[in-house]
C-alpha positions, 0 to 999 in steps of 0.5 A, a space after each residue: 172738566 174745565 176747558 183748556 182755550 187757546 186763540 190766535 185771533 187776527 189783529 190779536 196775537 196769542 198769549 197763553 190762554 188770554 184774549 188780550 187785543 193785540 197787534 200782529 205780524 202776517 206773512 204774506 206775499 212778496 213787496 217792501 215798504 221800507 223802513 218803520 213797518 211794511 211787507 219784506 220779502 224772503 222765502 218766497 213769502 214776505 213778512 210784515 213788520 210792525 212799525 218800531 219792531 220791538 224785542 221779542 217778547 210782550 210790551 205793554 202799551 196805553 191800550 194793547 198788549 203786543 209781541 214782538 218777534 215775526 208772527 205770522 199768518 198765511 197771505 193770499 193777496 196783500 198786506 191786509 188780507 188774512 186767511 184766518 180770521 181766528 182758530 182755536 183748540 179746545 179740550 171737551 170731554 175726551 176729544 180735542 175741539 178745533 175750531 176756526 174763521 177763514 177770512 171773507 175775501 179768501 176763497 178757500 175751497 175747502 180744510 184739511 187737519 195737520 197734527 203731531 205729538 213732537 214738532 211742527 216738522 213733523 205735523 202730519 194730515 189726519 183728514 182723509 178728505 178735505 173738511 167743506 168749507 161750506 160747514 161749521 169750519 170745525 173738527 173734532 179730533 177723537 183720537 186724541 189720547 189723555 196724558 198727551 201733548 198735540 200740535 195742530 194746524 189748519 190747512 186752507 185749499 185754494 186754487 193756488 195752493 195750501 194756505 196754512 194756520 198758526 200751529 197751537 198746541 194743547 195738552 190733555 191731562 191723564 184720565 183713568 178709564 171711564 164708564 159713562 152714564 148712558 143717552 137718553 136715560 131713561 130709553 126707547 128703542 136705543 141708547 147710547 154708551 161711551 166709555 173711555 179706555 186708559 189703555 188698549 187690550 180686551 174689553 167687555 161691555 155687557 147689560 145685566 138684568 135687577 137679578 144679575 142675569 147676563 142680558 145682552 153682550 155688547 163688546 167682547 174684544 181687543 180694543 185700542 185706548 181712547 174714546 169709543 161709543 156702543 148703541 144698545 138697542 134694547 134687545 138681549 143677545 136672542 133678538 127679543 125686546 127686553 122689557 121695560 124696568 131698570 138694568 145695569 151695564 158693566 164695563 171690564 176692562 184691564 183691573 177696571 170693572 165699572 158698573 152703572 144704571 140705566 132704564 128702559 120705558 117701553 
C-alpha cells in the first residue's frame, strides 16, 4: 500500500504531503519586538510574526514557499527555541505511524499521544503512560480503523508543563477484512498470524491439515474490528507437535472465509 506523508518540519511549514522549505511562525512565550515581525504576547503565549506578514495562504518566493497566517509550535524558552523539531503521521499497513524530534535544547521528559475523530476540541490521550523520551520518539497506533479520518498530536512533559505538537490529520482508506500470510513461513517452533477484521463479530481462525482435518483452533470468539495478530505454535489442539509438511489455515469471519498456506520445518 502507498504510504500517506505528512510533515511539519521546523523552519517548514506544512503543505499537504509536500517537503517544501519554508518559513514559519512559532508560539511561544510572552515579549514583543515591534513592528515587521517579533514575538507578541496574548493568551498567556506569544505569537511569532513574520516580518511583512503576508495574507493567509501560500506565496511563492526566489527560493521558499511560505504560509501565511499564524502557525505554530509549542515554546519553551524564547523566540528561537522549538519543541518540535519534526512530526510526522504515516499510514503503514493496518496501523497508523507517528513519528517526531523534540528539539535539543527542551528537556522534555517524556510523550504522551492525543488523537480524535472530529476536532481538535475533542482530542483525547490514547497513551496510559508517558511514551520515554529516551526511545525512538515514535508510536504506532493499532486501533486505528480503515475508512476513518484521525487527528493527532504529541504532548511534550516537562517540569513546567505540557508542551504541544501541531495537530495533523490523516485519513485511512476502506479495507475488507484481510487474512495475512504467516511469519516466518516456512517455521519452527512458532509463527506469527494477522489478519484484518472489516467489522466486529465472531471469528474463527483454525489450521488444517493436506487431508482437511481440523489441527488446531486458534480463535473462537467475539472480536472487535481492526488488526489482531494469533501465534501458533505449531501444536494441535491435544498438545502434540504436529509434524513437518504443508498445512492451511483459514479465517471465517461475518460472509468472509479465507484460507491460505503455511509450512512447518521440523
Amino acid at each position: 500500500m502507498k504510504s500517506m506523508v505528512l510533515r511539519f518540519l521546523s523552519g517548514a511549514v506544512l503543505i499537504a504531503a509536500l517537503s517544501i522549505p519554508a518559513l514559519a511562525q512559532y508560539q511561544v512565550l510572552h515579549g514583543h519586538f515591534g513592528n515587521g515581525g517579533g514575538a507578541r504576547s496574548g493568551g498567556g503565549y506569544g505569537v511569532y510574526d513574520t516580518a511583512g506578514q503576508p495574507a493567509i495562504g501560500v506565496a511563492t518566493g526566489a527560493s521558499n514557499w511560505v504560509k501565511g497566517g499564524f502557525w505554530y509550535c509549542a515554546g519553551i524558552s524564547s523566540t528561537v527555541d522549538v519543541a518540535f523539531a519534526s512530526f510526522l503521521v504515516e499510514l503503514r499497513d493496518d496501523a497508523v505511524l507517528l513519528a517526531w524530534e523534540a528539539s535539543a535544547s527542551a528537556p522534555f521528559e517524556g510523550f504522551h499521544v492525543y488523537r480524535s475523530e472530529t476536532t481538535e476540541e475533542a482530542l483525547s490521550r490514547i497513551t496510559e503512560v508517558p511514551l520515554s523520551a529516551a526511545g525512538g520518539m515514535e508510536y504506532r497506533d493499532e486501533t486505528a480503523l480503515a475508512g476513518r479520518t484521525y487527528l493527532y498530536r504529541i504532548g511534550a512533559l516537562s517540569r513546567e508543563g505540557e508542551w504541544f505538537s501541531p495537530t495533523l490529520s490523516v485519513s485511512l482508506p476502506p479495507k475488507p477484512t484481510t487474512l495475512y500470510q504467516n511469519y516466518p513461513n516456512p517455521f519452527n517452533p512458532t509463527t506469527s498470524i494477522a489478519f484484518y477484521l472489516e467489522a466486529a463479530g465472531p471469528a474463527n481462525l483454525s489450521i488444517f491439515d493436506v487431508r482437511g482435518a481440523r489441527v488446531r483452533t486458534l480463535v473462537e470468539r467475539e472480536l472487535s474490528a481492526g488488526r489482531h495478530v494469533e501465534t501458533w505454535d505449531g501444536r494441535n489442539d491435544a498438545g502434540a507437535r504436529a509434524g513437518s509438511g504443508v498445512y492451511y489455515y483459514r479465517l471465517r469471519a461475518g460472509k468472509d472465509l479465507i484460507t491460505r498456506k503455511l509450512v512447518i520445518v521440523r
